[in-house]
C-alpha positions as CSV (number, residue, x, y, z in Angstrom):
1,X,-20.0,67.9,127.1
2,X,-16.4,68.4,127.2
3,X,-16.6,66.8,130.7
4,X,-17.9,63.7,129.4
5,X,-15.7,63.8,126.3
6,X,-12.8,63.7,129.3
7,X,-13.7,60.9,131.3
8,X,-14.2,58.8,128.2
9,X,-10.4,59.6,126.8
10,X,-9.6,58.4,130.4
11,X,-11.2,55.6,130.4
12,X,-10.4,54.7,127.1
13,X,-6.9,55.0,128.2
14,X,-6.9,53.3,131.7
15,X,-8.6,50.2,129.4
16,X,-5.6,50.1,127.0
17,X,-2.8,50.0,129.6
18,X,-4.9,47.6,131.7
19,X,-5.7,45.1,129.3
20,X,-3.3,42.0,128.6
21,X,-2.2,41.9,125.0
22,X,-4.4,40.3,122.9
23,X,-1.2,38.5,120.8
24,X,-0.5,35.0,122.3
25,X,3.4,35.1,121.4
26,X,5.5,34.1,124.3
27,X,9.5,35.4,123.6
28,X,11.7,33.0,124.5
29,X,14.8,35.1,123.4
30,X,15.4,38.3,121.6
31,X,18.3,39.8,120.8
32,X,16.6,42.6,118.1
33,X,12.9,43.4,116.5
34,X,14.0,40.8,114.1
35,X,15.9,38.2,115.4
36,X,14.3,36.4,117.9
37,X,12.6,33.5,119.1
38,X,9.0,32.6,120.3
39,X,6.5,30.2,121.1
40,X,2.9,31.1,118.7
41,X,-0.4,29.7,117.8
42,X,-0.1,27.5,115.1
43,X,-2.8,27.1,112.0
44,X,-4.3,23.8,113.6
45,X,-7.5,23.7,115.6
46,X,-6.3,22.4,118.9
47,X,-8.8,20.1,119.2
48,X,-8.5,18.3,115.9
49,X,-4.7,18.3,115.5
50,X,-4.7,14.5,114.0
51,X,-7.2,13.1,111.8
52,X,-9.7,11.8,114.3
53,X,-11.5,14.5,117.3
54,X,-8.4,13.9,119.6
55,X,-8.2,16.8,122.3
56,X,-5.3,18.5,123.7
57,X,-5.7,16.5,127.2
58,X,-5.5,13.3,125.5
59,X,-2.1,13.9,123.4
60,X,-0.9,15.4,126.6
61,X,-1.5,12.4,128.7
62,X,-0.3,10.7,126.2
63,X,2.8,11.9,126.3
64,X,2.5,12.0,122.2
65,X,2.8,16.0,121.7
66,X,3.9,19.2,123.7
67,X,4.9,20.2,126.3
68,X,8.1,18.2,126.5
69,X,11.8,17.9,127.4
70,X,14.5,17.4,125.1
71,X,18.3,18.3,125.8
72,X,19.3,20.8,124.3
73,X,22.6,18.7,123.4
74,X,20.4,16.4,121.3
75,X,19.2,19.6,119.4
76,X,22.0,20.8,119.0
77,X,23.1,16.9,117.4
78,X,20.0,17.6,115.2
79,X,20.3,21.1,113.9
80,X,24.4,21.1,113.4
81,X,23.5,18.0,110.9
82,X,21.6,19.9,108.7
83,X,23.3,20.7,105.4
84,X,22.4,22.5,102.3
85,X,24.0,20.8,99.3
86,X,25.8,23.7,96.9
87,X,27.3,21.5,94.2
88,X,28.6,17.8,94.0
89,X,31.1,18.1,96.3
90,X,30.4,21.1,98.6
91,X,28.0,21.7,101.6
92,X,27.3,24.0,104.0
93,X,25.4,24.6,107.2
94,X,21.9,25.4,107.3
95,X,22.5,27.2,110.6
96,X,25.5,29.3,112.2
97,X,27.5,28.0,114.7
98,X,25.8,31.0,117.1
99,X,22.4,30.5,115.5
100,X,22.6,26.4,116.2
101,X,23.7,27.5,119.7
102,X,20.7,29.9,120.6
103,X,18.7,28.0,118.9
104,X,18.9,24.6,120.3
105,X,18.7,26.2,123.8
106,X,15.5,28.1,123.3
107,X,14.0,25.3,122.0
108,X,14.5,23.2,124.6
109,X,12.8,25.2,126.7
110,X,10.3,26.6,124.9
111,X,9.2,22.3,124.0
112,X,9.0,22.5,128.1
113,X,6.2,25.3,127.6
114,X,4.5,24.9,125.0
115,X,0.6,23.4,124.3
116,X,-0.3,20.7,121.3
117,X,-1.7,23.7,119.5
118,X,1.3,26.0,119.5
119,X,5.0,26.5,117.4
120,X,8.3,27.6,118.8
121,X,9.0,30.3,115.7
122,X,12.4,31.5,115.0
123,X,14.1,34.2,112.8
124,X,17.9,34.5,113.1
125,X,20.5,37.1,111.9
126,X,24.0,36.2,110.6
127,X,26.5,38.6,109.1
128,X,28.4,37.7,106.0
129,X,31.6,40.1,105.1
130,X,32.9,40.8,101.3
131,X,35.7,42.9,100.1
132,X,37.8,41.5,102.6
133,X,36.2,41.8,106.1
134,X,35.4,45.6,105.3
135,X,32.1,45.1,103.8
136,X,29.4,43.0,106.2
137,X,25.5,42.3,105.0
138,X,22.8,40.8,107.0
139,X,20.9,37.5,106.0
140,X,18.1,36.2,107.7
141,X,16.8,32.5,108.3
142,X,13.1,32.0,109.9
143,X,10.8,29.0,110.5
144,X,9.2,26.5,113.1
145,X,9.5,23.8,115.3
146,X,7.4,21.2,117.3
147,X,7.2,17.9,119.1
148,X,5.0,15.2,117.7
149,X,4.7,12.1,117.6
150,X,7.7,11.5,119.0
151,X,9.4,13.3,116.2
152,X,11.1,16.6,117.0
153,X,9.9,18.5,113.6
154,X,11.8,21.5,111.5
155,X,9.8,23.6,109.0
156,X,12.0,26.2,107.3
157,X,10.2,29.0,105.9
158,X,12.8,31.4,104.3
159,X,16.5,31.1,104.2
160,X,19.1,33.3,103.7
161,X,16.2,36.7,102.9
162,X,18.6,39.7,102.6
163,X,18.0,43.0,105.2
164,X,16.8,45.6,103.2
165,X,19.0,48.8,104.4
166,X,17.4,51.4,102.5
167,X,14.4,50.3,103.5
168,X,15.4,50.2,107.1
169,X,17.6,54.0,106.4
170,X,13.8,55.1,105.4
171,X,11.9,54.1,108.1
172,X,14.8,54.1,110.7
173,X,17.1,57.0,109.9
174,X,18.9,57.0,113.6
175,X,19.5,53.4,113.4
176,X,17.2,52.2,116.5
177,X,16.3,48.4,115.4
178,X,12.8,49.8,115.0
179,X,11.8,48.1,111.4
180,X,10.3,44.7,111.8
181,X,10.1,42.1,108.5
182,X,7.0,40.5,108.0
183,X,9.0,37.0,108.1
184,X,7.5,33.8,106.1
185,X,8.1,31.2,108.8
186,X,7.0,28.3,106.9
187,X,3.5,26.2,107.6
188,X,2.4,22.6,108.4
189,X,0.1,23.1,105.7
190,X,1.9,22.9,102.1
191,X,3.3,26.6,101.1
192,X,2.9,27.8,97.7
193,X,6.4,29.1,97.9
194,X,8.6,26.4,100.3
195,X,11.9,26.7,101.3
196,X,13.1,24.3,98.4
197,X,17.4,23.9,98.2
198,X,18.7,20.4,98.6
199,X,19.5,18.9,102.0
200,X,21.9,16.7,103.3
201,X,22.0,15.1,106.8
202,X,25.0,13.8,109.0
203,X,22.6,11.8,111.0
204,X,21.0,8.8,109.9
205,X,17.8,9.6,112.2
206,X,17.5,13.0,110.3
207,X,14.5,13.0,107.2
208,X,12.6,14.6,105.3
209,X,8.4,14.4,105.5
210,X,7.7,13.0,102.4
211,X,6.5,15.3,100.0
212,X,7.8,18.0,101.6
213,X,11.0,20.1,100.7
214,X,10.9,23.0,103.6
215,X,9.9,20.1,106.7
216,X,12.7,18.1,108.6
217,X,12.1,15.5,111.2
218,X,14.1,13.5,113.5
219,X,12.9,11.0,116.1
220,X,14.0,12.1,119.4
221,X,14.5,8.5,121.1
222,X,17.0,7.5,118.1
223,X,18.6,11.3,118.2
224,X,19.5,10.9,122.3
225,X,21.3,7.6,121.6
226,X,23.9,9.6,118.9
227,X,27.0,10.6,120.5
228,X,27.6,14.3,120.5
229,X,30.2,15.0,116.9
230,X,33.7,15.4,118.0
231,X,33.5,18.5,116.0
232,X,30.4,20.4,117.9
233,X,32.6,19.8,121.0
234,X,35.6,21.3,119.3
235,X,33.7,24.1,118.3
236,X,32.2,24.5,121.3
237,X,35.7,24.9,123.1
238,X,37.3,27.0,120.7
239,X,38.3,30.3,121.9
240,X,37.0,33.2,119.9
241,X,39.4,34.8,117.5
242,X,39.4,38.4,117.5
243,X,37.9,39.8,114.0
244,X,39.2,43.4,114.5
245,X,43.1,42.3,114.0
246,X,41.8,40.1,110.5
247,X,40.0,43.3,109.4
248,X,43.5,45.3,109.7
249,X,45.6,42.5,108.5
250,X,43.1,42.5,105.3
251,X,43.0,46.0,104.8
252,X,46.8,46.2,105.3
253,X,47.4,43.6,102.7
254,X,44.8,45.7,100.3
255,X,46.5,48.6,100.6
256,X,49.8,46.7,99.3
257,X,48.0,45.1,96.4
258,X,47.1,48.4,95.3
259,X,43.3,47.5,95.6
260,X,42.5,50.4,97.8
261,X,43.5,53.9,97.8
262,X,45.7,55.9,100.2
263,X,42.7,57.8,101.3
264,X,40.0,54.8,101.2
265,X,42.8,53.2,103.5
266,X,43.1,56.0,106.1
267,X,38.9,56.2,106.1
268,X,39.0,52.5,106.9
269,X,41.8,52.4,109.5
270,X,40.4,55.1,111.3
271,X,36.8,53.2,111.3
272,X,38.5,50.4,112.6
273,X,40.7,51.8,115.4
274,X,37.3,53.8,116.3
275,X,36.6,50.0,117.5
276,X,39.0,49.7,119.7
């Protein structure tokens, strides 16, 4: 009997590390557990992805859906001209310079691998600092993208989510990147909770589906004709400024204010020059 119970813990185990995964996720690019990007199964039967029985052969033949090739220069024309509106006068980017970077790369060539019936899913970090540089907090955007149609298609399905560090401290203690968020990455099918903050576009090309507020298109044909912005170039060719000397410039200038403590000062220079 404990023979028998043996061989079947064996084979139970030579099965597990035989067998494929049964997930379907192809990573494109991953930089943690929860920033990353990656082409998925999406919610629509691949044989019924339009409204009549159209299979995946004959979109594919086509040349009406995935896979396909876009530049990544044209995505990057696309994504740097989305804008969220914050008052009358006042916009910002959807994405981050880096994240609009990574992003429009991966895509292009996860569009060159992916089927009809699958997504390219994204969910990016960016850090935002307060209290002068000395303070940073993590913020997370996630969604999807596919070709269709001739339309290169954006659904945002959660923007800006705050990283939970005492949840992460919990379940993470040493710090390991081992907690993964359970990301809403928006759906082609309406959302009971969309992404829903105004948008403004720099391109003309750029839309919104109608009666959608999380789901921006662009068609690719009109996008490639659009000379790169001046200002993605310049960006692009910057050179990188070195945060560490702002962070002692700030604190420095705290200190003289009277904002911060002699001690709180020494803690923080001696963090900082720990970075060195």
């Amino acid at each position: 009997m404990m023979r028998l119970m043996l061989r079947i813990q064996v084979i139970i185990i030579m099965v597990f590390f035989s067998t494929p995964s049964f997930s379907s996720d192809t990573i494109l690019w991953r930089e943690s557990e929860n920033s990353l990007i990656k082409i998925q199964d999406n919610n629509i039967d691949g044989k019924k992805l339009k409204n009549g029985d159209i299979a995946e052969s004959e979109l594919t033949e086509n040349l009406t859906s995935q896979p396909v090739e876009i530049d990544e220069q044209d995505i990057l024309k696309f994504l740097s001209s989305i804008k969220i509106i914050k008052n009358k006068s006042t916009t910002e980017p959807l994405f981050t310079e880096k994240q609009q970077n990574n992003l429009a790369k991966y895509l292009s060539i996860g569009l060159k691998k992916a089927k009809p019936h699958q997504d390219i899913l994204f969910s990016l970090a960016k850090e935002k600092r307060t209290l002068g540089g000395l303070k940073k907090q993590t913020y997370f955007i996630a969604g999807r993208a596919f070709f269709n149609e001739g339309l290169l298609n954006l659904i945002i399905g959660e923007h800006n989510r705050v990283a939970n560090s005492a949840y992460e401290m919990a379940y993470d203690p040493t710090n390991q990147g081992l907690v993964e968020y359970d990301f809403n990455y928006g759906e082609r099918v309406v959302s009971k909770f969309p992404f829903n903050e105004k948008l403004a576009f720099t391109l003309s090309g750029v839309t919104m589906k109608p009666t959608r507020t999380d789901w921006v298109t662009v068609n690719v044909a009109e996008l490639h004709k659009t000379p790169l912005s001046p200002d993605i170039v310049k960006e692009a060719l910057k050179p990188n400024e070195d945060p560490l000397i702002e962070r002692f410039k700030t604190l420095e200038k705290l200190r003289k204010e009277g904002l911060i403590t002699e001690e709180e000062y020494e803690q923080k220079r001696k963090a900082l020059l720990s970075n060195l």
